[in-house]
C-alpha positions as CSV (number, residue, x, y, z in Angstrom):
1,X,20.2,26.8,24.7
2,X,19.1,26.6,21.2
3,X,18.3,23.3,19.7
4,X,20.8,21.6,17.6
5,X,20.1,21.2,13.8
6,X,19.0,17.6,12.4
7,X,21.9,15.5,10.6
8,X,22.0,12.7,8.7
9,X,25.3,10.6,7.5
10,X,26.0,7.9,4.9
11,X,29.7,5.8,3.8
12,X,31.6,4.3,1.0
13,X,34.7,1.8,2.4
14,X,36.7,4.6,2.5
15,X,34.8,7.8,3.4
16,X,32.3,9.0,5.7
17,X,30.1,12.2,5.2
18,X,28.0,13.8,7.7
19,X,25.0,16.1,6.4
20,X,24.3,18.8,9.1
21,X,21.0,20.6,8.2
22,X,21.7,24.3,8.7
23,X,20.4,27.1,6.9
24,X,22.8,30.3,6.0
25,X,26.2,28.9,6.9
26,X,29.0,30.4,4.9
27,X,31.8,28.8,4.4
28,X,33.8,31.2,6.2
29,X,32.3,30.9,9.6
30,X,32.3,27.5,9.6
31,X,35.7,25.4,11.5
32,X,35.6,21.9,12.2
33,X,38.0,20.8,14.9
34,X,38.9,17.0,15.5
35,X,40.3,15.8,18.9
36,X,41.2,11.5,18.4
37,X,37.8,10.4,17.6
38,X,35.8,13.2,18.5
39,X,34.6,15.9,16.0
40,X,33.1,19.0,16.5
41,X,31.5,21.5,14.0
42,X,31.0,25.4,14.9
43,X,29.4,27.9,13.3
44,X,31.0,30.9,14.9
45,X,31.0,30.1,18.1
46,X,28.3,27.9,18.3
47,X,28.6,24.2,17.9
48,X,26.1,22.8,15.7
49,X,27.2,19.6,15.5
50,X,29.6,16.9,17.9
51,X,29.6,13.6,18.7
52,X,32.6,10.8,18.9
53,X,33.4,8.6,16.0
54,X,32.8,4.9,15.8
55,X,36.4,4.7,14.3
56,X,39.4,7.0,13.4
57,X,39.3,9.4,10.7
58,X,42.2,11.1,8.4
59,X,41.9,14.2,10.3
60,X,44.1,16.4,7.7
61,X,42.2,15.2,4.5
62,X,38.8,16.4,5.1
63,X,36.2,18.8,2.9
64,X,33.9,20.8,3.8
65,X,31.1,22.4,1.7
66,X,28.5,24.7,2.8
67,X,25.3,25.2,1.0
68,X,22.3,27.5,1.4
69,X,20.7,24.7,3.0
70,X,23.1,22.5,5.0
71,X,26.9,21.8,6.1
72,X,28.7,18.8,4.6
73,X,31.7,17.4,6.3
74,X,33.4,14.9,4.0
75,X,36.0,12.7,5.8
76,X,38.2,9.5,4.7
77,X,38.3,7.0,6.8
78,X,41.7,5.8,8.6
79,X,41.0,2.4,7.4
80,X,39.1,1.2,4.8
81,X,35.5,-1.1,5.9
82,X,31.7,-0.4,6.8
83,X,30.8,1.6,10.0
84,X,27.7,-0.2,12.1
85,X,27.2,3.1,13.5
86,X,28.5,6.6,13.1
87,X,28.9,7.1,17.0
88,X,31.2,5.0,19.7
89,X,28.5,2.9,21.5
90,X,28.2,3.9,24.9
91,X,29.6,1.0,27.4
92,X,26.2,1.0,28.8
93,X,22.8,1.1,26.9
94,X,20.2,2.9,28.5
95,X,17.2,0.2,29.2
96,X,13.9,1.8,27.4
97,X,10.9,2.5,30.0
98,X,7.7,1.9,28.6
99,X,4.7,4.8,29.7
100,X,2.1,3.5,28.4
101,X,-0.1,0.5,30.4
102,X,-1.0,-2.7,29.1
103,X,-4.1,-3.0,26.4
104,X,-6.9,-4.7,27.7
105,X,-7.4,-6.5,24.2
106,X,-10.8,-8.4,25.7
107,X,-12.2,-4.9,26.5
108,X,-11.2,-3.3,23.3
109,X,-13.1,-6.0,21.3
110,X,-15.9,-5.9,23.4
111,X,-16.8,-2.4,22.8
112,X,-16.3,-3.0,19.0
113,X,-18.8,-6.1,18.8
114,X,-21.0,-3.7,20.9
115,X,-20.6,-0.5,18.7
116,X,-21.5,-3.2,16.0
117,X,-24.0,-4.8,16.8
118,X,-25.8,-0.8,18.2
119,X,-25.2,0.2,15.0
120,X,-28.4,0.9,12.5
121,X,-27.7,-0.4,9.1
122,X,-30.1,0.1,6.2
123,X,-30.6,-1.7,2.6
124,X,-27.9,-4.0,1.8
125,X,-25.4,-3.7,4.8
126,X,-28.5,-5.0,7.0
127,X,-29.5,-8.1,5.1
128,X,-25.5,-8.6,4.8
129,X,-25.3,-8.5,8.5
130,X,-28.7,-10.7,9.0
131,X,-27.2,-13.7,6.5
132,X,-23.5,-13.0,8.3
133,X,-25.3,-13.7,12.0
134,X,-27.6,-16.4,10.7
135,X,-24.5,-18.0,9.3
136,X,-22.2,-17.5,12.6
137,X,-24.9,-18.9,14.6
138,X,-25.4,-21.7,12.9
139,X,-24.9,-25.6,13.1
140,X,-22.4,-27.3,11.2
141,X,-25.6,-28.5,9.6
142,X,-27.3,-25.5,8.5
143,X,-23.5,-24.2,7.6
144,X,-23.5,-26.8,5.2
145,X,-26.4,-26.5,3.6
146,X,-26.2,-23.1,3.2
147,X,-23.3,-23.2,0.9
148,X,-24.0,-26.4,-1.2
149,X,-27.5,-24.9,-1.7
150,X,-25.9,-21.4,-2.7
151,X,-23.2,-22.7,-5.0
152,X,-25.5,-25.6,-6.8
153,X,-27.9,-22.8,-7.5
154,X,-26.0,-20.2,-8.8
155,X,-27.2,-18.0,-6.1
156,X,-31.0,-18.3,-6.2
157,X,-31.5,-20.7,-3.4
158,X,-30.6,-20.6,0.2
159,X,-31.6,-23.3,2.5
160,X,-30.4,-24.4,6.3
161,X,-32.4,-27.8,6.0
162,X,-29.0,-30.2,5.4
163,X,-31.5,-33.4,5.5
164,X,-33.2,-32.1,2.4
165,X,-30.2,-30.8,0.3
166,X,-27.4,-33.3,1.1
167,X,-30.1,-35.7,-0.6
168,X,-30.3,-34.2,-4.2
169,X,-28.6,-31.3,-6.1
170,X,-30.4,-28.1,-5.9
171,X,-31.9,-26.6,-8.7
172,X,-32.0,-23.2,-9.9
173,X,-34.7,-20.7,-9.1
174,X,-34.6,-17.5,-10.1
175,X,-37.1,-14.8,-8.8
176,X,-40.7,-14.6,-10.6
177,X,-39.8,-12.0,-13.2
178,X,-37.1,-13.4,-14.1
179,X,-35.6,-16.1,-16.5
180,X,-32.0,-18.3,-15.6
181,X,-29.6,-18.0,-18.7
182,X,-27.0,-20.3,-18.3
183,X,-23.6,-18.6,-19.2
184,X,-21.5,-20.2,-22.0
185,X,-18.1,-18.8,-23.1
């Protein structure tokens, strides 16, 4: 049994029109046939495309135009309004089963902290991750004085000794061969 070709379908209040993607249908070997709500499309003998309409359509005004590329089935709708579907609902739904097991989340991030903390950094990325694990480790103390020390000196000082910093503001030191410009705009 060969597959049947993709659609797609969109409406106006007043028309519905249903895209079938088929290659090399001519016009002439193409018959749609209605029967109350349901709707079939052959192509020769094949049918290409069925299903059963949400609602009723005028079954003696409808177009259709064939393409090198796809079937279009243009059809006005009995009564004018918006379609939540293009198919009747089944009375029924069909519950979804889920294949796949449960996640063990805790085990996942495990093996990441692991594969992090195996991993051999060089230059930057390794005194990033030194500071970062200093930091995490740290008292609310140190914490502290970390980032008061860090912002009052513009960068140039870092210190984890809160009873000495929270006492005075911290002044700038810059490296040996270097000189501290202050930025003015």
């Amino acid at each position: 049994m060969a597959t049947k070709p993709r659609f797609d379908w969109f409406q106006t209040d007043t028309c519905v029109t249903i895209t079938i993607l088929k290659k090399g249908v001519a016009l002439n070997d193409c018959r749609v046939t209605f029967n109350e709500n349901d709707i079939k499309v052959y192509y020769g003998d094949e049918v290409i495309f069925e299903t059963t309409l949400a609602r009723p359509v005028d079954e003696k005004n409808f177009t259709v135009t064939c393409t090198p590329s796809k079937v279009e089935v243009r059809m006005p709708k009995a009564s004018a309004g918006h379609w939540p579907m293009l198919g009747a609902s089944s009375a029924a739904p069909t519950p979804v089963e889920s294949h796949h097991p449960p996640k063990n989340w805790e085990a996942i991030e495990r093996k990441v902290v692991e594969e992090e903390e195996n991993e051999q950094l060089e230059g930057d990325a390794a005194v990033n991750r030194m500071f970062r694990k200093l930091y995490n480790e740290a008292s609310d103390d140190v914490k502290r004085a970390m980032i008061k020390s860090y912002q009052e000196s513009g960068g140039t000082v870092l210190s984890t000794n809160w009873a000495e910093i929270s006492k005075k503001r911290t002044e700038v030191r810059p490296p040996d061969c270097m000189e501290y410009k202050k930025f003015e705009q």
